[in-house]
C-alpha positions in Angstrom: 83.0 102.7 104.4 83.2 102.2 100.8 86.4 103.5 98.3 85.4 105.4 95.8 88.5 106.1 94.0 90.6 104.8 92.7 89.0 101.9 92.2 91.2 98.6 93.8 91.3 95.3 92.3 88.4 93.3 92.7 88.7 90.8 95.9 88.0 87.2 96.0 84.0 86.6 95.8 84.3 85.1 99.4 85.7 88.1 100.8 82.9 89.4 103.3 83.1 93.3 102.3 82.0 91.6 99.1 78.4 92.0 98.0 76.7 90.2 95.3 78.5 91.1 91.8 81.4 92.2 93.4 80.5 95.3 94.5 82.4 96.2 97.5 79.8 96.9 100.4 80.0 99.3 103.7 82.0 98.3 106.8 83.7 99.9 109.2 87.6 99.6 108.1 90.2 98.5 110.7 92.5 101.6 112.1 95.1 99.5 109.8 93.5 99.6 106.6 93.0 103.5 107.3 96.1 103.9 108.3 97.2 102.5 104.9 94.8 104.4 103.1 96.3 107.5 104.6 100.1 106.5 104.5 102.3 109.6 104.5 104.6 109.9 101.4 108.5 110.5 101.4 108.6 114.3 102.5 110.2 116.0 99.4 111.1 119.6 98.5 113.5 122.1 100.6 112.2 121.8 104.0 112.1 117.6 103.6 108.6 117.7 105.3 104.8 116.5 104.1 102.4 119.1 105.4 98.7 117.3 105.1 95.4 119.3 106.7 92.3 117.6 107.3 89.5 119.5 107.6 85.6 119.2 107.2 82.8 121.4 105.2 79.3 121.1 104.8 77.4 120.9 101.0 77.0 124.8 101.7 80.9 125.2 102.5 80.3 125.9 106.3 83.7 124.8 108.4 82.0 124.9 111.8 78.3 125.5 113.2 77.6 127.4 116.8 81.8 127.7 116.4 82.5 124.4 116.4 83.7 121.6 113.8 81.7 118.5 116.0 78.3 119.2 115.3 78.9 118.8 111.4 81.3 115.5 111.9 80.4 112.1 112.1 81.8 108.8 114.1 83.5 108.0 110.7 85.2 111.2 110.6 86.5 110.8 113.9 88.1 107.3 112.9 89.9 109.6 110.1 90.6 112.3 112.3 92.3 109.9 114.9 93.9 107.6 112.3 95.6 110.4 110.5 97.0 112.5 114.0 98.4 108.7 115.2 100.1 108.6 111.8 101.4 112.3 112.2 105.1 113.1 114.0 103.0 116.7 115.0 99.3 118.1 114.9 99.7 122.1 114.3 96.2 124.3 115.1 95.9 128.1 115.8 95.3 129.4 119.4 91.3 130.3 118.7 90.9 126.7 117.5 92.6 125.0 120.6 90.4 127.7 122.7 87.1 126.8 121.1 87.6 123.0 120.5 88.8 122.5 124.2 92.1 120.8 122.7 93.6 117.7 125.0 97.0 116.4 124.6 97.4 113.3 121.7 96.4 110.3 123.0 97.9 106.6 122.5 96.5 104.6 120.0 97.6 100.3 120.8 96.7 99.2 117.7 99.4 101.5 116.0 101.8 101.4 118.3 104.6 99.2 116.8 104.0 101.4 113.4 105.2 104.1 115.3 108.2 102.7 116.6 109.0 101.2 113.6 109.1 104.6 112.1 110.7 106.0 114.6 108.4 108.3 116.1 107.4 109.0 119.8 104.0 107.3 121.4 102.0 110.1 120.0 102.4 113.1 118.0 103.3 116.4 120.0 100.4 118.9 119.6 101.8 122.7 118.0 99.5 125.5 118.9 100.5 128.4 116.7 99.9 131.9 118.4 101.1 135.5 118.2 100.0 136.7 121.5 100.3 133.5 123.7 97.3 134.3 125.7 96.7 130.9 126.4 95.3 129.0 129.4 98.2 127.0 130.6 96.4 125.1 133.0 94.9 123.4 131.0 95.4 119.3 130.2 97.1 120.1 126.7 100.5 121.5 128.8 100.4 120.1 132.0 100.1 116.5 131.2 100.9 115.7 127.7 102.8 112.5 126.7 105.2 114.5 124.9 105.7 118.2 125.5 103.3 120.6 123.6 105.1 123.5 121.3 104.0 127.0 121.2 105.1 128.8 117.9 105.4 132.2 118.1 107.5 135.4 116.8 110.0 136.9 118.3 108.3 140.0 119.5 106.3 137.9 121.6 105.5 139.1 125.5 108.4 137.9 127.3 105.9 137.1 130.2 104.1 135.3 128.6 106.9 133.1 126.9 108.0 132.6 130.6 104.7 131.5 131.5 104.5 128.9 128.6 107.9 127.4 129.2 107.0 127.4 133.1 104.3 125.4 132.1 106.1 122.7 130.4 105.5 123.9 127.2 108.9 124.3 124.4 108.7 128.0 122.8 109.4 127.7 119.2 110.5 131.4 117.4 109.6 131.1 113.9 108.8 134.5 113.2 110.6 137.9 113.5 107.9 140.2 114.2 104.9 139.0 116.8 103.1 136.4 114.3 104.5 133.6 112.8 106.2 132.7 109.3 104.5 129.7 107.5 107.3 128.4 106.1 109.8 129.0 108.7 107.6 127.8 111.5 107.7 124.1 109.0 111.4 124.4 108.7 111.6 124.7 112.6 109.5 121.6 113.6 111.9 119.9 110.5 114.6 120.6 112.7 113.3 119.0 115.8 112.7 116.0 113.9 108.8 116.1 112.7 108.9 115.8 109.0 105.1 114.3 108.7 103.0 117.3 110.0 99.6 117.8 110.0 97.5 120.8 110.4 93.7 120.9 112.5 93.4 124.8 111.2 91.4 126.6 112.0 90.5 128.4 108.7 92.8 131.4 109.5 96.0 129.2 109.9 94.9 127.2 106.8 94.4 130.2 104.9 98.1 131.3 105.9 99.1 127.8 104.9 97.8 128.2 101.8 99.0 131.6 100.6 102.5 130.7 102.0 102.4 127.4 99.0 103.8 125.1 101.8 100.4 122.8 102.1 101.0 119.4 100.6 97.8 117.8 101.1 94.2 118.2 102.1 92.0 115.7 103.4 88.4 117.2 103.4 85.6 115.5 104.4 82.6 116.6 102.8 79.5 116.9 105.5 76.7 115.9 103.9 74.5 118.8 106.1 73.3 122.4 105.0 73.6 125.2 107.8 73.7 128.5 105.6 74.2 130.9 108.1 77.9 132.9 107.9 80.2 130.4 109.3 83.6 130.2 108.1 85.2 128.3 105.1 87.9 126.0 105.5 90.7 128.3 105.0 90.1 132.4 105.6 92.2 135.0 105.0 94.1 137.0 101.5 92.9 135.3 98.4 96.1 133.9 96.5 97.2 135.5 93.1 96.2 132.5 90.9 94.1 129.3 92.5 96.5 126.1 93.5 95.4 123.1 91.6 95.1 120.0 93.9 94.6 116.2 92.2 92.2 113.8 94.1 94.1 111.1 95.6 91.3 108.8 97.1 87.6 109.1 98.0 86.2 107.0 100.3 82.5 107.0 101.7 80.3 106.0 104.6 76.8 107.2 105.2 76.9 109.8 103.0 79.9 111.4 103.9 82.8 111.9 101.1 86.5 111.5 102.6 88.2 112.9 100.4 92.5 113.2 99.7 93.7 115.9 97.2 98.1 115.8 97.0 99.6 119.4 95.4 99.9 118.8 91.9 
């Protein structure tokens, strides 16, 4: 993995990422310099939390092939992906992307385990699955044997049944809506409350889109695929187009085998 930008200070010449000239070559990067390169700011603004969403997109601006995110990801990406849900307090995705990904509970990750205690977070982040109608399989792994208890965030016309059937399962109901779907920005100021202020979103493209339109996204870390699918797959956020485009900055671009890991920070 190379950085791209911005561009660091050059190391000593014995330093073995080093190639002739200077030049910085490829290496796989430690989980702790990617968890530096990812470090989450001071959460700012009214509802003191950093909202960050990683996603990935191919060159033709495909967010999934055959419904799925893995066939256009790479190892690399999964050391991102991993790195940046161990540095998160909660990972938030939409019911159709837990069904279609087969989401598991957050797993443990040693090598940052003092990082999290130090920061006062639990051994792993608590997975949020946002969902209007809570038809949800609560058998499954994700709620009967996470390390911490998963959260369903819904609205408060949700099927009573089937909030029973989610809290039976182990699962805490989170009302941040007050019709059946859920509010953006109060569904933020709710996890807030519970104590997770450094949140990061899976999408899918739907929640994403609703992120975006609400203005409560912070961050977006995109890796760019280099693979071309055409076909009609979805973009990285779906959903009503905002009034005026959001400017991002770029924060930091790194690369490995031709994929672009990209950081862009709300400007």
């Amino acid at each position: 993995m190379r950085r791209l930008f911005p561009v660091p200070p050059a190391p000593p010449a014995t330093d073995p990422a080093v190639g002739p000239g200077g030049a910085e070559t490829d290496r796989e990067w430690s989980l702790a310099e990617l968890a530096a390169a990812y470090a989450y700011p001071e959460p700012d603004g009214p509802r003191g939390t950093w909202l960050r969403a990683n996603m990935v997109s191919t060159l033709d601006g495909a967010a999934q092939h055959d419904g799925r995110s893995q066939p256009i990801s790479s190892a690399a990406d999964m050391r991102v992906f991993g790195t940046l849900r161990a540095l998160a307090d909660v990972v938030i995705a939409g019911a159709e992307t837990v069904r279609q990904e087969g989401y598991r509970p957050a797993r443990a990750r040693a090598e940052l385990a003092e990082a999290r205690r130090s920061a006062g977070q639990g051994p792993v982040p608590a997975i949020a699955v946002v969902s209007a109608s809570l038809e949800l399989d609560f058998s499954r792994p994700l709620f009967t044997s996470p390390l911490v208890p998963t959260l369903v965030l819904t609205g408060a016309a949700a099927a009573p049944d089937r909030i029973a059937a989610a809290e039976r399962a182990g699962a805490r109901v989170v009302i941040a809506g007050d019709g059946v779907g859920v509010d953006p920005a109060r569904a933020l100021g709710a996890l807030a409350e519970l104590g997770h202020t450094r949140l990061l979103t899976e999408g899918g493209p739907r929640l994403l889109g609703q992120f975006v339109t609400a203005g409560v996204l912070d961050e977006l870390c995109l890796t760019v695929s280099p693979m071309l699918t055409a076909g009609d797959a979805q973009r990285i956020a779906g959903g009503p187009a905002v009034e005026v485009p959001r400017r991002f900055v770029l924060a930091s671009l790194l690369e490995e085998e031709g994929f672009l890991f990209s950081r862009y920070r709300r400007d």
